[in-house]
C-alpha positions in Angstrom: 4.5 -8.3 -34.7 3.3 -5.2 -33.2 4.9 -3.1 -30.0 1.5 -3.8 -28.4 1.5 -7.6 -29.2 4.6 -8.1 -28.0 4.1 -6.4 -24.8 0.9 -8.2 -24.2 3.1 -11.5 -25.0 5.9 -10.7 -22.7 3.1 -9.5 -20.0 1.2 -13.0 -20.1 4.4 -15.0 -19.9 5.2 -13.0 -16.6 1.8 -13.5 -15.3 1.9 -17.1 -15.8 5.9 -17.9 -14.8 5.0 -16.0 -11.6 1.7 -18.0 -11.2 3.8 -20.9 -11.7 6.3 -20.5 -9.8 3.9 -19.4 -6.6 2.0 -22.6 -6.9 5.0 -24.7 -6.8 6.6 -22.9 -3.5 3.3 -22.8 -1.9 2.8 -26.8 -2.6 6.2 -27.2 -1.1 5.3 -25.7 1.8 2.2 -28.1 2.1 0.1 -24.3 2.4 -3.3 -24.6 0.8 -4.4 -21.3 -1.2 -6.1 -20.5 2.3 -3.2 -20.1 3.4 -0.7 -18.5 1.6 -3.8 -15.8 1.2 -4.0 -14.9 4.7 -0.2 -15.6 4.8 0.1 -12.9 1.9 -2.8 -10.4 2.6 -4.2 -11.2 -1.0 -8.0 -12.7 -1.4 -8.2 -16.4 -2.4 -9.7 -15.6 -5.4 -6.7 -13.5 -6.6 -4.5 -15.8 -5.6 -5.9 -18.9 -7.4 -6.1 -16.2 -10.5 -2.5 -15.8 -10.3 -1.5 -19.3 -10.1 -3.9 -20.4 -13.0 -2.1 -17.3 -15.2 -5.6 -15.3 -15.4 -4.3 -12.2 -13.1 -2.4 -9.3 -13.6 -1.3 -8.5 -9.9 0.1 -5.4 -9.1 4.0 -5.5 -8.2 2.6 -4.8 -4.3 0.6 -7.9 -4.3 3.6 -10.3 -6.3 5.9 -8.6 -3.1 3.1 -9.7 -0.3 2.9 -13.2 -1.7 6.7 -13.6 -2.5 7.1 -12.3 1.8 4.8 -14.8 2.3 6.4 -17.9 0.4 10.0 -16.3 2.6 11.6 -15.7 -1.4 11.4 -11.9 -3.0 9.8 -10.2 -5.9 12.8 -10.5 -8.6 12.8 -14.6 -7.3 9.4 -15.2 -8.8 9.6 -12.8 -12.1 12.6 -12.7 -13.5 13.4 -16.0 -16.5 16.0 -19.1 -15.2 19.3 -18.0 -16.1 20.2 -18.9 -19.6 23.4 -21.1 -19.2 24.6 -19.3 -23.1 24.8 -16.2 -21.3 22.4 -14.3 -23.7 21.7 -11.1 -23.3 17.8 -10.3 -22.2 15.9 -7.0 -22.8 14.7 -7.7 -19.3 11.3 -8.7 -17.9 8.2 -6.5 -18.5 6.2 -6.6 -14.9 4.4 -3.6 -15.6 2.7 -1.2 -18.1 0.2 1.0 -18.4 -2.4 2.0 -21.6 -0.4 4.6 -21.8 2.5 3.0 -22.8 4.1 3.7 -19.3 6.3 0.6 -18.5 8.7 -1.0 -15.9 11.4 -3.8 -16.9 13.2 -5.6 -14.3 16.5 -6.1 -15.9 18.3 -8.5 -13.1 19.2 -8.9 -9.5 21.9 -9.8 -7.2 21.8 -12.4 -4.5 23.5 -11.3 -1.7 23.5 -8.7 -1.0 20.1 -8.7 -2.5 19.5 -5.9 -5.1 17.0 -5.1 -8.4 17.9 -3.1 -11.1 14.8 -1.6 -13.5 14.2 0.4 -16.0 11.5 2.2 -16.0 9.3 4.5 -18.3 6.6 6.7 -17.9 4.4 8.4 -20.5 3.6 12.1 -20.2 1.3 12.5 -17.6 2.1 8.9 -16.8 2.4 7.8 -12.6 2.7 4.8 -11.1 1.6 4.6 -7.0 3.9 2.6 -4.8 3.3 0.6 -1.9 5.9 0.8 1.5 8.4 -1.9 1.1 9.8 -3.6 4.0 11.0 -1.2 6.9 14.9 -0.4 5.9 14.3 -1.0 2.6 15.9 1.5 -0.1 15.6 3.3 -3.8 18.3 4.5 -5.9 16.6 6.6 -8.8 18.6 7.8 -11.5 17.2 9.8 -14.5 18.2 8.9 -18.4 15.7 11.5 -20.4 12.7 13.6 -18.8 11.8 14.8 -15.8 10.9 12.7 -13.2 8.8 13.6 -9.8 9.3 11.4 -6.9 5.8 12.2 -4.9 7.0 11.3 -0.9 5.6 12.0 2.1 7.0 14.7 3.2 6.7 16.2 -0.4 8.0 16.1 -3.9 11.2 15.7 -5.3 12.0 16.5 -9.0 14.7 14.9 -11.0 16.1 16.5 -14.3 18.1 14.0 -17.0 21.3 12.7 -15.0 20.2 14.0 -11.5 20.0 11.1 -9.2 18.5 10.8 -5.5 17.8 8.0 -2.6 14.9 7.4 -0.9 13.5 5.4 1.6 10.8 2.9 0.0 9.3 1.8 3.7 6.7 4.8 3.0 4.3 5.6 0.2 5.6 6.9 -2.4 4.5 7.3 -6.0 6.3 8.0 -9.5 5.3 10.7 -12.0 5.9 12.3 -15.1 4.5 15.9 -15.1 6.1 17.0 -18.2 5.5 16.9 -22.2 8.5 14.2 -22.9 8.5 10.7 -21.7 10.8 10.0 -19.1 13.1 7.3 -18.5 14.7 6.6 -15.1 16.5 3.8 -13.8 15.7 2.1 -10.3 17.9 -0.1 -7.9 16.2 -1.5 -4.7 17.9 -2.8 -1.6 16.2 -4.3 1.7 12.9 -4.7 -0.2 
């Protein structure tokens, strides 16, 4: 099986274990999909496209409609826990045509925490939207150079340089350079 098969097979069984498990929590709540879409600031149409598996939601929408359901982002994508204990490559919740890709490998309860990996192809970026106010980044680079684009400017990152940032702002992700890089991401608060 190809890279690119693969990928597309691990994105669709995101799309649809998220869909899934959105549907579920919403009929729990008794919410129709009128709700939960004003609840979660997505259109109705979206939002029945998730559920039914046929959407590819951005990681900002998934984060509105997890808010909304009172659960969090890494609650809805990541697999049940395999009771053998086997080790995953982690969940692919986003790539790019250019190969640019972000894995959530796990996360904590409480306190609640995410750990990615993420990777961006040269010339690769990937636009963020402000988390919940409080809410935190750790960044730390494996390989490349990464560009954190804030508000009040950029920050760059060589290999094994590591900074924190605020993620209640917008903030984007970039690779400006010739070499792929690869960074690892732990968010708090979000």
């Amino acid at each position: 099986m190809s890279s690119e098969v693969a990928a597309s097979n691990a994105t669709q069984q995101f799309v649809t274990r998220i869909g899934e498990r959105i549907r579920a929590l919403r009929k729990q709540r008794g919410w129709t999909v009128q709700q939960l879409s004003e609840a979660g600031k997505v259109s109705r149409r979206m939002l029945t496209d998730i559920e039914l598996g046929q959407a590819n939601p951005s990681l900002a929408t998934v984060d509105r409609v997890a808010r909304a359901l009172d659960t969090d982002f890494a609650a809805l994508a990541l697999p049940e826990s395999d009771p053998a204990g086997t080790d995953v490559e982690g969940t692919l919740v986003w790539q790019a045509p250019d190969g640019s890709q972000a894995l959530l490998l796990g996360a904590t309860q409480n306190p609640r925490a995410e750990l990615w990996r993420w990777t961006l192809a040269p010339g690769g970026h990937y636009a963020a939207e402000p988390d919940r106010p409080g809410a935190q980044e750790i960044h730390h680079v494996l390989a490349g150079r990464l560009t954190l684009a804030l508000q009040d400017g950029p920050h760059v990152l060589d290999p094994g340089q590591s900074a924190v940032l605020p993620s209640d702002q917008e903030y984007a992700y970039r690779n400006e350079g010739a070499d792929p890089v690869v960074f690892m991401r732990v968010v708090t608060g979000a």
